[in-house]
OpenMM code with the backbone's topology and positions (N, CA, C; nanometers):
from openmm import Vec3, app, unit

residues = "UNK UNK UNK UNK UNK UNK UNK UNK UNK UNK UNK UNK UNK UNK UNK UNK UNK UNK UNK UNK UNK UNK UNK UNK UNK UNK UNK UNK UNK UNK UNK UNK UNK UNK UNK UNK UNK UNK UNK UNK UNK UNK UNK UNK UNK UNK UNK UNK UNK UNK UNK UNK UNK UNK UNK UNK UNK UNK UNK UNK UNK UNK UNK UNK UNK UNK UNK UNK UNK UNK UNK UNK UNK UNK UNK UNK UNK UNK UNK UNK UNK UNK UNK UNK UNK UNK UNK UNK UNK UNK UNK UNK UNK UNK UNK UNK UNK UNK UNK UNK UNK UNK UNK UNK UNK UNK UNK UNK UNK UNK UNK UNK UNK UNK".split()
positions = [
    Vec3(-3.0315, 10.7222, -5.4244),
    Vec3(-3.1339, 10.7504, -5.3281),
    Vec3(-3.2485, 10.8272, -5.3911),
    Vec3(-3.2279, 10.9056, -5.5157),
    Vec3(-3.3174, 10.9055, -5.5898),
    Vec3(-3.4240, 11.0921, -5.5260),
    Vec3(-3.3083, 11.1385, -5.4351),
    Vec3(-3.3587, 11.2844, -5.3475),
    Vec3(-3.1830, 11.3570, -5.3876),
    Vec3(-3.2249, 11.4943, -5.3747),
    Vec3(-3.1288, 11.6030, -5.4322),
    Vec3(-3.0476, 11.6086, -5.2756),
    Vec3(-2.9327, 11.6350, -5.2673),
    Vec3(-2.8523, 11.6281, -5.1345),
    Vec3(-2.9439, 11.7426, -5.0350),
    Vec3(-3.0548, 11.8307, -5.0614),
    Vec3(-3.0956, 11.8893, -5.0107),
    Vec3(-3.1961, 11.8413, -4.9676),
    Vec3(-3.2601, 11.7700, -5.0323),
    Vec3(-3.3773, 11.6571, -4.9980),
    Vec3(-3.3852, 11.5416, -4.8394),
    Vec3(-3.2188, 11.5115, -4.8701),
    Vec3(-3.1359, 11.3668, -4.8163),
    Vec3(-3.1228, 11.4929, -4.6833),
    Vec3(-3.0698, 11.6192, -4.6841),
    Vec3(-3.0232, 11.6720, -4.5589),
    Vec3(-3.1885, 11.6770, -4.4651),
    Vec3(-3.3068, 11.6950, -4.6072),
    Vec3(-3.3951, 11.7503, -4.4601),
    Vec3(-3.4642, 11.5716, -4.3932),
    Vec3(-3.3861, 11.4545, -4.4629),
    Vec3(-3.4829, 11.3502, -4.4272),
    Vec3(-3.3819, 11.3443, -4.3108),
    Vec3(-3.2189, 11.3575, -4.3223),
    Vec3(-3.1841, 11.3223, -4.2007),
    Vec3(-3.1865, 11.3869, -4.0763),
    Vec3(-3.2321, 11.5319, -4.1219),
    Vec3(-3.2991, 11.6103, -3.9957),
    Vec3(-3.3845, 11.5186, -3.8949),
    Vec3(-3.4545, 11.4592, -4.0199),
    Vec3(-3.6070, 11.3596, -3.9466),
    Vec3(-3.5516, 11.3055, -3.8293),
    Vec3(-3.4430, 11.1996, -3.8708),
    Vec3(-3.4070, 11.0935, -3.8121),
    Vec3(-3.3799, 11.1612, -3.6732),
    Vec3(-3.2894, 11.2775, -3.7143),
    Vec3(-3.2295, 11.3523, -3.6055),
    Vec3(-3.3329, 11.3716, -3.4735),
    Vec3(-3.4092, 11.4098, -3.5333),
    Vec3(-3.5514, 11.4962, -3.4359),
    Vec3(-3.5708, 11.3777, -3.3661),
    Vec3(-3.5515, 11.2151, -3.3917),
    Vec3(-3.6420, 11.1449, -3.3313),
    Vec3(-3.5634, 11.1161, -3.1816),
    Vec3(-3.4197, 11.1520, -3.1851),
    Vec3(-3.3525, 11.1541, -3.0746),
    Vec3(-3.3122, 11.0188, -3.0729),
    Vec3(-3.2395, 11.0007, -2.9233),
    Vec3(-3.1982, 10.8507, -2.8632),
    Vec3(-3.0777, 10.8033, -2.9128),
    Vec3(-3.0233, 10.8834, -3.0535),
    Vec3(-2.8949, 10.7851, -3.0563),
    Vec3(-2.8191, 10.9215, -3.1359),
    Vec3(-2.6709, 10.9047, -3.1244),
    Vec3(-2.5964, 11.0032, -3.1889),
    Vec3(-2.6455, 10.9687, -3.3377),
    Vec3(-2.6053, 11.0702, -3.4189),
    Vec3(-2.5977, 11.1278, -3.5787),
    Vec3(-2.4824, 11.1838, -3.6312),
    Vec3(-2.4707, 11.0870, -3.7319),
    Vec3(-2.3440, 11.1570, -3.7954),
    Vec3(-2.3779, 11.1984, -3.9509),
    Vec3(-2.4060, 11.3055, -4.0140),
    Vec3(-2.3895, 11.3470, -4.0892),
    Vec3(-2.3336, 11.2953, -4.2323),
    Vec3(-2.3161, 11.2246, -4.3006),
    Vec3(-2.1951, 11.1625, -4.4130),
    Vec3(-2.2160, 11.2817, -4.5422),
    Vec3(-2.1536, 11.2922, -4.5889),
    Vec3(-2.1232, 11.3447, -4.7000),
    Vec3(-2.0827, 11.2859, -4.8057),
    Vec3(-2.1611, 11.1818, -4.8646),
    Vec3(-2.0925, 11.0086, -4.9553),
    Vec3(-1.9835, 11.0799, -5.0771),
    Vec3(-2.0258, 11.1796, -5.1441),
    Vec3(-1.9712, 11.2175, -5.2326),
    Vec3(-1.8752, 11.3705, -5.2503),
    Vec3(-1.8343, 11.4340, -5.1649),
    Vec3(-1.7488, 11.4817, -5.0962),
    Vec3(-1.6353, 11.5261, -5.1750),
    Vec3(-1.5871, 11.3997, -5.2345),
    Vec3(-1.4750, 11.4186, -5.2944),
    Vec3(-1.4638, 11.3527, -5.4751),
    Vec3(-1.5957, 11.4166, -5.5032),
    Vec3(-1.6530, 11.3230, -5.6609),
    Vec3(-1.7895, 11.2983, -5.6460),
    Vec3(-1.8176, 11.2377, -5.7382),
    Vec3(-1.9676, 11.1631, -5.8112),
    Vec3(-1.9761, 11.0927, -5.9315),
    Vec3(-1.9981, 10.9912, -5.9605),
    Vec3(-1.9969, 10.9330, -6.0179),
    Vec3(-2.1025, 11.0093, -6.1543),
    Vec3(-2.1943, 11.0205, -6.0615),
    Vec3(-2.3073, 11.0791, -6.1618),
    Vec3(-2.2832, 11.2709, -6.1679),
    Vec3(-2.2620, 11.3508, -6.1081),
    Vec3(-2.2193, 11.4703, -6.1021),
    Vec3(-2.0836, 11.5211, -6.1573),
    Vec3(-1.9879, 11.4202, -6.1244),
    Vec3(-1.8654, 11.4344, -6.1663),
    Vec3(-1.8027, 11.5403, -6.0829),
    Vec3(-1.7374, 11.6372, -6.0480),
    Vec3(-1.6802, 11.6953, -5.9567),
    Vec3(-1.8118, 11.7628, -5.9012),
    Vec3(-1.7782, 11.8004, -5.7421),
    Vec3(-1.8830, 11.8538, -5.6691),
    Vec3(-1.8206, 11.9569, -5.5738),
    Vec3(-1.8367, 12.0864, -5.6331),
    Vec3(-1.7651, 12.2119, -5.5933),
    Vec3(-1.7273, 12.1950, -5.4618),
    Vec3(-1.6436, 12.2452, -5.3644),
    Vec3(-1.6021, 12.2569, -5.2319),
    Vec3(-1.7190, 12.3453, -5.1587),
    Vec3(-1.7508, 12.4524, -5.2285),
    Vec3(-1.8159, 12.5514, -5.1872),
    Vec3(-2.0044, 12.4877, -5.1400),
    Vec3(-2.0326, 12.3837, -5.2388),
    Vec3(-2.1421, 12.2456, -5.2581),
    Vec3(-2.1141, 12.1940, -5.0739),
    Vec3(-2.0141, 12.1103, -5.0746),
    Vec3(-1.9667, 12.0265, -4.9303),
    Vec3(-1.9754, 12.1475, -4.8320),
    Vec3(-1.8908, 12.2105, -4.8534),
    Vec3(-1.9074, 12.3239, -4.6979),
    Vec3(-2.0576, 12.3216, -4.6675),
    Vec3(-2.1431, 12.4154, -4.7731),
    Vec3(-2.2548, 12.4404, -4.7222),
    Vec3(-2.3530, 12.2874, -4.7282),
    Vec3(-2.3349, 12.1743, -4.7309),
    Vec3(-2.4347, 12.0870, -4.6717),
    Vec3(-2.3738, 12.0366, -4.5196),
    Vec3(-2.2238, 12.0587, -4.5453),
    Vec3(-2.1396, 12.0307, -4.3694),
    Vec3(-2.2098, 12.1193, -4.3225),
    Vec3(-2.2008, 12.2683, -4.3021),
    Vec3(-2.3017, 12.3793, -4.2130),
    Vec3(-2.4324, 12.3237, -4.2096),
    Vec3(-2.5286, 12.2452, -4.2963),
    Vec3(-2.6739, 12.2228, -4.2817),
    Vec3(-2.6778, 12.0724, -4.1900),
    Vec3(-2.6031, 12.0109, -4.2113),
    Vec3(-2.5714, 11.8693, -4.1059),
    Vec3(-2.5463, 11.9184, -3.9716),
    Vec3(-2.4111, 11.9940, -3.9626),
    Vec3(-2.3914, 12.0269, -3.8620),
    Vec3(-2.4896, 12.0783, -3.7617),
    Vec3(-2.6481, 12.1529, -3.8197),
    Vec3(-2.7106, 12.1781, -3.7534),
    Vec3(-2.8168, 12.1093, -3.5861),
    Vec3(-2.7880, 12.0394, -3.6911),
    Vec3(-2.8410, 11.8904, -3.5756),
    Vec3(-2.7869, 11.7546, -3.5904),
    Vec3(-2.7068, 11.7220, -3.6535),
    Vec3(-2.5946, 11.6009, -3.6729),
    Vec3(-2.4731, 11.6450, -3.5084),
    Vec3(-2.4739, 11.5049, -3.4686),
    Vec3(-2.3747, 11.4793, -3.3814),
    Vec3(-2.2303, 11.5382, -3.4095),
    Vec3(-2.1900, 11.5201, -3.5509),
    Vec3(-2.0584, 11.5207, -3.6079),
    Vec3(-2.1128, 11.5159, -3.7644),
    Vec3(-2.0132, 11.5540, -3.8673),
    Vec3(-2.0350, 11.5467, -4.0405),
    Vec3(-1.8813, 11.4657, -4.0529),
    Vec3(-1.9087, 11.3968, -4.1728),
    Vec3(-1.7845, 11.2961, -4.1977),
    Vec3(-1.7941, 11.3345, -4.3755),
    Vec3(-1.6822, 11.3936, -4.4302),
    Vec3(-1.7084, 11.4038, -4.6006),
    Vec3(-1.6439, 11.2497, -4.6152),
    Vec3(-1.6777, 11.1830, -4.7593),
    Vec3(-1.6642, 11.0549, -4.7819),
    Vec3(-1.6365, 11.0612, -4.8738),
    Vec3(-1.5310, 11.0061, -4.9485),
    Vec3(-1.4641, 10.9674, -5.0805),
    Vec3(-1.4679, 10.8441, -5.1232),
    Vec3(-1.5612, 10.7733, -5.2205),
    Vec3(-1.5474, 10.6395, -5.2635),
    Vec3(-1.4740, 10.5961, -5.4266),
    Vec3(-1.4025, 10.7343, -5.4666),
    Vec3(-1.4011, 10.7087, -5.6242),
    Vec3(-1.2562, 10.7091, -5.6487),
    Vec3(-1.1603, 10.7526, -5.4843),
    Vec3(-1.0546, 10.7911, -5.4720),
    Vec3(-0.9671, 10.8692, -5.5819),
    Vec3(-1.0200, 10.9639, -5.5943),
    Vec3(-0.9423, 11.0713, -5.6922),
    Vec3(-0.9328, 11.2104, -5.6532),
    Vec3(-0.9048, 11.2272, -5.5943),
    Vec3(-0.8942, 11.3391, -5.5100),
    Vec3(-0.7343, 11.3612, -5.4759),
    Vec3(-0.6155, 11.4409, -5.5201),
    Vec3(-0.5384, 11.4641, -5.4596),
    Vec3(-0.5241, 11.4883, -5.3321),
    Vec3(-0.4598, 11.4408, -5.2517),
    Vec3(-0.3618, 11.4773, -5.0852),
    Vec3(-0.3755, 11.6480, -5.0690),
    Vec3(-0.3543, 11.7613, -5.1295),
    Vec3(-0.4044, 11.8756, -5.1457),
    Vec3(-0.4924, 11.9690, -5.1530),
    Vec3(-0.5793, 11.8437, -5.2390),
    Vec3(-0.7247, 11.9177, -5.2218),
    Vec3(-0.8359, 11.8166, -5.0892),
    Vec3(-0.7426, 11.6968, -5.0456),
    Vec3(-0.8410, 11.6558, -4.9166),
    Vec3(-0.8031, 11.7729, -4.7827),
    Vec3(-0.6370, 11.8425, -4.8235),
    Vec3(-0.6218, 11.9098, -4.6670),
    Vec3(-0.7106, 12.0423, -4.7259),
    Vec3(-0.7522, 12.0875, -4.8331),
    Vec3(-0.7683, 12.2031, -4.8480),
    Vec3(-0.9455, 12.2114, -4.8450),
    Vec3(-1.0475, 12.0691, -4.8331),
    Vec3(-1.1529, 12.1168, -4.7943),
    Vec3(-1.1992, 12.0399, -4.6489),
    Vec3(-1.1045, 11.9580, -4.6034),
    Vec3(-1.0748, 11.9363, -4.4477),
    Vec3(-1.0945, 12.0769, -4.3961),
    Vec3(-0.9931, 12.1840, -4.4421),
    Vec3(-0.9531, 12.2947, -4.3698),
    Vec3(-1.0881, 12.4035, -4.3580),
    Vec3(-1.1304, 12.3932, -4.4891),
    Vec3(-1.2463, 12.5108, -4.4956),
    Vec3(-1.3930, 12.4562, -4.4384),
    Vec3(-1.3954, 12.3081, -4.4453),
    Vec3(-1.5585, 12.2529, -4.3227),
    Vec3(-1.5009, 12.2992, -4.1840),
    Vec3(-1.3423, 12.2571, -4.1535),
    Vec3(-1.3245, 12.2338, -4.0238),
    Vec3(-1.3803, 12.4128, -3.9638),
    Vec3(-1.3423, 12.5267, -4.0903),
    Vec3(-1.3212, 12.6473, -4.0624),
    Vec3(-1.4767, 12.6747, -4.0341),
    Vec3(-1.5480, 12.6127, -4.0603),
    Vec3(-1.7708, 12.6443, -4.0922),
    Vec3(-1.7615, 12.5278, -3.9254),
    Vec3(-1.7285, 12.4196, -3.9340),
    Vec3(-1.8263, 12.4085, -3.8608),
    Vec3(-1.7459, 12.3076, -3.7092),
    Vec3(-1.6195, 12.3699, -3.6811),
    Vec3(-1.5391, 12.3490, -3.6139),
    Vec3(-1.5021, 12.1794, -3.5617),
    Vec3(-1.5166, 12.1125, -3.4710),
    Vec3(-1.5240, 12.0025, -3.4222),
    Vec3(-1.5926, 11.9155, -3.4350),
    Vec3(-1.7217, 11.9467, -3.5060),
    Vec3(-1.8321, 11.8648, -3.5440),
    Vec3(-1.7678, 11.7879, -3.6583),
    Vec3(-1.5996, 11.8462, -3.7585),
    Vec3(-1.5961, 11.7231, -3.8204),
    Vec3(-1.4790, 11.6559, -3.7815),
    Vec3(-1.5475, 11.4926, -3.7665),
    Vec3(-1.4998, 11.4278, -3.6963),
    Vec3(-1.4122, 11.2823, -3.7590),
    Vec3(-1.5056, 11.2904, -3.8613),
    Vec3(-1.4085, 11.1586, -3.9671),
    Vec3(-1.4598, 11.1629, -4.1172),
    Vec3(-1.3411, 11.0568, -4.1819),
    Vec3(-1.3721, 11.0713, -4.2829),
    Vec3(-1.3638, 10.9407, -4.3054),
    Vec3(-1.4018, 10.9104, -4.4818),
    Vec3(-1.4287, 10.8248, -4.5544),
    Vec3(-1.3496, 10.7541, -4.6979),
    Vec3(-1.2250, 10.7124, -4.6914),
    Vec3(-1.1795, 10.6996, -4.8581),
    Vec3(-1.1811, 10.5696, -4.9333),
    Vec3(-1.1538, 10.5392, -5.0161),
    Vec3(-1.0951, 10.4275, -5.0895),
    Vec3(-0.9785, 10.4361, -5.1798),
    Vec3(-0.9398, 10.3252, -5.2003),
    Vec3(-0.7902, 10.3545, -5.2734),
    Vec3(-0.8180, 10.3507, -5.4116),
    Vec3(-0.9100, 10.3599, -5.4483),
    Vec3(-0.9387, 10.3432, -5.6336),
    Vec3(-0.8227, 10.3221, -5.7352),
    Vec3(-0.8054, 10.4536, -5.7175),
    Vec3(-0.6386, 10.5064, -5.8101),
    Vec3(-0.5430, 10.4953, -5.7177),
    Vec3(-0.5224, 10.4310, -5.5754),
    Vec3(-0.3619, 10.4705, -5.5629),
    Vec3(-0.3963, 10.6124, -5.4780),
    Vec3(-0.4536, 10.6677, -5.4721),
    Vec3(-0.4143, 10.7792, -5.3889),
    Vec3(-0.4589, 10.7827, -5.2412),
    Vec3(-0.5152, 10.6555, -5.1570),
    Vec3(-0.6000, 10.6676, -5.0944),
    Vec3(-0.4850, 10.6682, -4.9554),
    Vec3(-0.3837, 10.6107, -4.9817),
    Vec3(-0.2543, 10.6831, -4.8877),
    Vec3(-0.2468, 10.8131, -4.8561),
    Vec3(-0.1974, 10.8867, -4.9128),
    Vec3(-0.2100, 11.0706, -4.9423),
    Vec3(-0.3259, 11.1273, -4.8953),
    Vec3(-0.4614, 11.0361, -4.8674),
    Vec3(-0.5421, 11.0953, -4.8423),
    Vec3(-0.5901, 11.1224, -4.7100),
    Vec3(-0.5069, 10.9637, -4.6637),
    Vec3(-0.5300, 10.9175, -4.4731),
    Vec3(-0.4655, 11.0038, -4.4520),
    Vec3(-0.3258, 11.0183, -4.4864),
    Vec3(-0.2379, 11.1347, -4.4167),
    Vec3(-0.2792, 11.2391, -4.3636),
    Vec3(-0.3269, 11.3183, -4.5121),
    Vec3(-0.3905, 11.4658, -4.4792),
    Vec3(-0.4770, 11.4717, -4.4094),
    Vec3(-0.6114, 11.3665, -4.3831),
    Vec3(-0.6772, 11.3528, -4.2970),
    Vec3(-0.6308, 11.3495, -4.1670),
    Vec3(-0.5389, 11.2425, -4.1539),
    Vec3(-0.4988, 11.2310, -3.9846),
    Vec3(-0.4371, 11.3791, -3.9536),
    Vec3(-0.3435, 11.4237, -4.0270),
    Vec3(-0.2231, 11.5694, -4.0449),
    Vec3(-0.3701, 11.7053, -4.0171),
    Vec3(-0.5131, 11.6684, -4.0425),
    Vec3(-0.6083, 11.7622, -4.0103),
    Vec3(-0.6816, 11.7380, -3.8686),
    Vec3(-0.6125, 11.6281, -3.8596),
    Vec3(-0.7206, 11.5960, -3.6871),
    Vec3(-0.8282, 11.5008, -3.7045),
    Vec3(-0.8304, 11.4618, -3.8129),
    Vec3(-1.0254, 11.3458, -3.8567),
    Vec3(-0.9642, 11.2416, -3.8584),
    Vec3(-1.0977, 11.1737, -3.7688),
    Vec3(-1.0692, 11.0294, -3.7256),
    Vec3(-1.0637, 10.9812, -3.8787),
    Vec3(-1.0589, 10.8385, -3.8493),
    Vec3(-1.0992, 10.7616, -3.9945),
    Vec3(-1.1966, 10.6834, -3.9490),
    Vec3(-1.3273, 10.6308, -4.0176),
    Vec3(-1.4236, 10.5671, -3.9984),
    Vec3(-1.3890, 10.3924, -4.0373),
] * unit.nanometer
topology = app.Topology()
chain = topology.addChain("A")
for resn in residues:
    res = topology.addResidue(resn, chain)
    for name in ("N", "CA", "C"):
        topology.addAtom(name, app.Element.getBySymbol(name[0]), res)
């Protein structure tokens, strides 16, 4: 997209402002980056709190599936702790094989699946 995730949060503010339809927040890289390579927890919380501001709901998204079952319940737990009910689903793929372990902890946290 070629904008810094801080960039991407204030365009989807835009969208937000224009009203008429729910907003959901995504978080594409959540759980990795291809180009970043790991992306701190402490990174996701605080753009979940900046979505959450005017996003319907925030959804973190995993497409690289590498993420242990452990560390999906353990930053499930700390957005859910910032920004309560607003998160509402998530996003995985099975890349490696782990993308089982991952629905679990998700469903075992309360998030839909998209």
């Amino acid at each position: 997209m070629r904008m810094t995730p801080d960039q991407m949060v204030a365009e989807v503010r835009k969208c937000a402002e224009l009203g008429g339809t729910p907003i959901e927040g995504a978080i594409s890289t959540a759980f990795g980056c291809t180009l970043q390579g790991e992306v701190p927890e402490k990174e996701v919380v605080r753009l979940a709190v900046a979505l959450a501001e005017f996003c319907d709901s925030v959804a973190p998204r995993g497409y690289r599936g590498v993420r242990e079952s452990a560390q999906v319940r353990r930053l499930f737990a700390l957005v859910r702790k910032e920004i309560g009910d607003k998160l509402e689903g998530a996003h995985f793929h099975d890349t490696r094989g782990l993308g089982l372990g991952q629905r679990a902890r998700r469903y075992e946290e309360g998030v839909a699946p998209l």
